[in-house]
VOGU-3710 file (C-alpha; in Angstrom, 3 decimals, decimal comma):
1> xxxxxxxxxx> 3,971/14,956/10,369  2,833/11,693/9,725  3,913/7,988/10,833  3,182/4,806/8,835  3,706/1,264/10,336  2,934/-1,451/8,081  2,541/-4,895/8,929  1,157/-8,507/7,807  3,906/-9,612/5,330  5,577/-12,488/5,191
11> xxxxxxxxxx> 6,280/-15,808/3,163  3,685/-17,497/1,153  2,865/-20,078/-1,497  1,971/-18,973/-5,180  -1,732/-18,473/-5,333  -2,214/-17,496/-1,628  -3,361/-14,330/-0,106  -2,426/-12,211/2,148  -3,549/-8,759/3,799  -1,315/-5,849/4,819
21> xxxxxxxxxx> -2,572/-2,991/7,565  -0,861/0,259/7,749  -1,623/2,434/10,922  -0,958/6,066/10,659  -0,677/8,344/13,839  0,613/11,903/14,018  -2,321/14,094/12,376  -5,593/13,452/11,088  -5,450/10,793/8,771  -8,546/11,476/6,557
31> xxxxxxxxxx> -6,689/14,378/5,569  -4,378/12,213/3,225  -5,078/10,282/0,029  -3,024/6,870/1,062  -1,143/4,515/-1,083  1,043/0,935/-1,604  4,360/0,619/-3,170  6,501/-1,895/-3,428  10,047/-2,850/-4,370  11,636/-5,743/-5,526
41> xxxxxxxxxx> 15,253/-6,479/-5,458  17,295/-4,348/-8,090  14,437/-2,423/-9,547  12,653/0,800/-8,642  9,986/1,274/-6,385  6,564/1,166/-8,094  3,131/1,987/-7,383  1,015/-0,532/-6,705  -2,418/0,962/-5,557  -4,285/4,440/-3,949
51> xxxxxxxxxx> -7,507/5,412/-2,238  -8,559/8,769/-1,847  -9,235/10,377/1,688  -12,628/9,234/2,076  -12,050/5,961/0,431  -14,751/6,307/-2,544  -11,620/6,006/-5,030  -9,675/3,522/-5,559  -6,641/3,406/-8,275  -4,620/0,148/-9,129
61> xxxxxxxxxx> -1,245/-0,897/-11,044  -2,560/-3,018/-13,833  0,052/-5,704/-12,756  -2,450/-5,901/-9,214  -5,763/-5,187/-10,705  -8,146/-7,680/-10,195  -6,401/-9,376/-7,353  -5,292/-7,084/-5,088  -8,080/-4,714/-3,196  -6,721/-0,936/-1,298
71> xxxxxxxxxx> -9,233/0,200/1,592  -9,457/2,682/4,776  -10,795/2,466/8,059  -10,566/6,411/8,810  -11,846/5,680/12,376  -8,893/3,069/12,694  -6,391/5,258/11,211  -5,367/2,218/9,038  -5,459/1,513/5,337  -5,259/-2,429/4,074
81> xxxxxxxxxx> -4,079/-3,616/0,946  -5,704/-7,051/-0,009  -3,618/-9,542/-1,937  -5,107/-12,233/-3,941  -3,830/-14,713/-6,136  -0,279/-13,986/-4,878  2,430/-14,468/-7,691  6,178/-14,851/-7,342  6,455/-11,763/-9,261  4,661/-9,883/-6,285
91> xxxxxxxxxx> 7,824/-10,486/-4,108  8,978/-6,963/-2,796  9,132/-4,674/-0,243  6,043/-3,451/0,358  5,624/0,478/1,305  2,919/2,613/2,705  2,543/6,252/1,743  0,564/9,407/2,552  0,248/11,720/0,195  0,532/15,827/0,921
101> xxxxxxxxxx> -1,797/18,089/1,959  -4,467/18,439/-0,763  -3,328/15,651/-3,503  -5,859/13,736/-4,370  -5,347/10,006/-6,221  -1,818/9,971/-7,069  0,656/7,048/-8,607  3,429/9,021/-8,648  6,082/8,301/-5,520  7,077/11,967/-5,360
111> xxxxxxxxxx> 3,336/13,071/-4,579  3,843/11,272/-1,256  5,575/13,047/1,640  5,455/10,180/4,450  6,914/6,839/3,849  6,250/3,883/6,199  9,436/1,540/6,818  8,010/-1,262/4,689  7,007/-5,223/5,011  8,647/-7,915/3,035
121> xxxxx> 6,414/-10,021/0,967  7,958/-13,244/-0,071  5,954/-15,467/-2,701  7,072/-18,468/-3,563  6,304/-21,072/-6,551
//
């Protein structure tokens, strides 16, 4: 079993940044390919980036790619998700997610067993 607690969200201007942390505790958490969804209000919860257990891969959503950066601090037991050049269109819940056993770089939310509770990012123009 794994736990996810995300934090660092909040409300911003258009063209700000910001930086999430998720801290996982409950197993070893190089075991687990991690990964960022979000969710805005009256759509479906989409993937937004992925780095593999070691953190040499990285995968983005093109709608984040070039401004938004995914990395791991193993030793930590927390991933980070980078935003850059915040848009209005970012606005969302934002998720954390470990994937199973054995999966390596996934985008697909049913390739990730544990689920964080999520942090509201609010951008504003």
């Amino acid at each position: 079993q794994v736990q996810l607690v995300e934090s660092g969200g909040g409300l911003v201007q258009a063209g700000d940044s910001l930086r999430l942390s998720c801290t996982a505790s409950g197993r070893t958490f190089s075991r687990n390919t991690m990964g960022w969804f979000r969710q805005a209000p009256g759509k479906e919860r989409e993937f937004v980036a992925a780095i593999s257990r070691g953190g040499s891969s990285t995968y983005y959503a093109d709608a984040v790619k070039g401004r938004f950066t995914i990395s791991r601090d193993n030793a930590k037991n927390t991933v980070y998700l980078r935003m850059n050049s915040l848009k209005p269109d970012d606005t969302a819940v934002y998720y954390c997610a470990a994937a199973g056993d054995g999966i390596g770089i996934a985008t697909i939310a049913s390739r990730f067993h544990y689920w964080g509770q999520g942090t509201q990012v609010t951008v504003s123009s």
